[in-house]
C-alpha positions as CSV (number, residue, x, y, z in Angstrom):
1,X,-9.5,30.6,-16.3
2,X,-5.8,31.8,-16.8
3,X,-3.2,28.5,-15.6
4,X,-1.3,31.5,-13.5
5,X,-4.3,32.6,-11.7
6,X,-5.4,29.1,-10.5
7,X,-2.0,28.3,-9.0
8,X,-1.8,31.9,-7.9
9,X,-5.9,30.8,-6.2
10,X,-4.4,27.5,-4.8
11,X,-0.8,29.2,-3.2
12,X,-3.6,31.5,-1.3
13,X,-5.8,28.7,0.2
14,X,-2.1,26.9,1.3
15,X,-1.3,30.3,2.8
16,X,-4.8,30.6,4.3
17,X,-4.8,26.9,5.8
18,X,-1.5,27.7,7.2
19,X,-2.2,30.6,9.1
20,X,-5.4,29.0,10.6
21,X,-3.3,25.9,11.8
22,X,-0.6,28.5,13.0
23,X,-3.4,29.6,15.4
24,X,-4.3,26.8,16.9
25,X,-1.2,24.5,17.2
26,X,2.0,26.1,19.3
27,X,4.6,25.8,16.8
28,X,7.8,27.8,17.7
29,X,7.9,26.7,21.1
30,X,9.8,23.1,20.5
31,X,12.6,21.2,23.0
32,X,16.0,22.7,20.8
33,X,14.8,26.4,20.1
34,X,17.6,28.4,21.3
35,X,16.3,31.0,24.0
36,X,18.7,33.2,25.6
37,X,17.0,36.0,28.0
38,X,19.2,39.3,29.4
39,X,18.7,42.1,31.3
40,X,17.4,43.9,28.7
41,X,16.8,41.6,25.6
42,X,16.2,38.5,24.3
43,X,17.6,36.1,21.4
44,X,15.0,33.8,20.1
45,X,16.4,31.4,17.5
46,X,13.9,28.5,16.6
47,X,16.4,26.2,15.1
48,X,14.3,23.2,15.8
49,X,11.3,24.9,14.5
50,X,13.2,25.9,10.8
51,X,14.1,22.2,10.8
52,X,10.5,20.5,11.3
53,X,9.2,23.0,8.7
54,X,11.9,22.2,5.9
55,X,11.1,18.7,6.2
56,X,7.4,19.4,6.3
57,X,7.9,21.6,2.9
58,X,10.3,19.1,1.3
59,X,7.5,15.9,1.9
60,X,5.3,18.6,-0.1
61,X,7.4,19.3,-2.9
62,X,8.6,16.3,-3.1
63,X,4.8,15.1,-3.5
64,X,3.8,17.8,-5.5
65,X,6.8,16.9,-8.0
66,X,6.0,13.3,-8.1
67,X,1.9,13.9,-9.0
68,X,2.9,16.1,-11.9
């Protein structure tokens, strides 16, 4: 099997585990997330969210680099 299509095989799975997690645990909803509700709209900025996630990604790259 073609090196491209394996790491294309594994980025899938990641994706797939990611959205099955996603549907399970609440993320989005943490103390920091900027809500602000009007009349007629609402502003949903999830800074808190953005920031867990980088760090998540980071520990995995960071991982993935080292093992290489």
């Amino acid at each position: 099997m073609n090196e491209i299509s394996k790491y294309i095989m594994i980025i899938g799975g990641i994706v797939f585990l990611i959205g099955l997690i996603m549907q399970f645990v609440p993320i989005g909803k943490l103390p920091g997330d900027i809500m602000i509700k009007k009349e007629h709209s609402t502003f949903y900025f999830p800074i808190t969210t953005c920031i867990v996630i980088s760090i998540v990604l980071s520990l995995v790259f960071y991982l993935i680099g080292k093992f290489r």
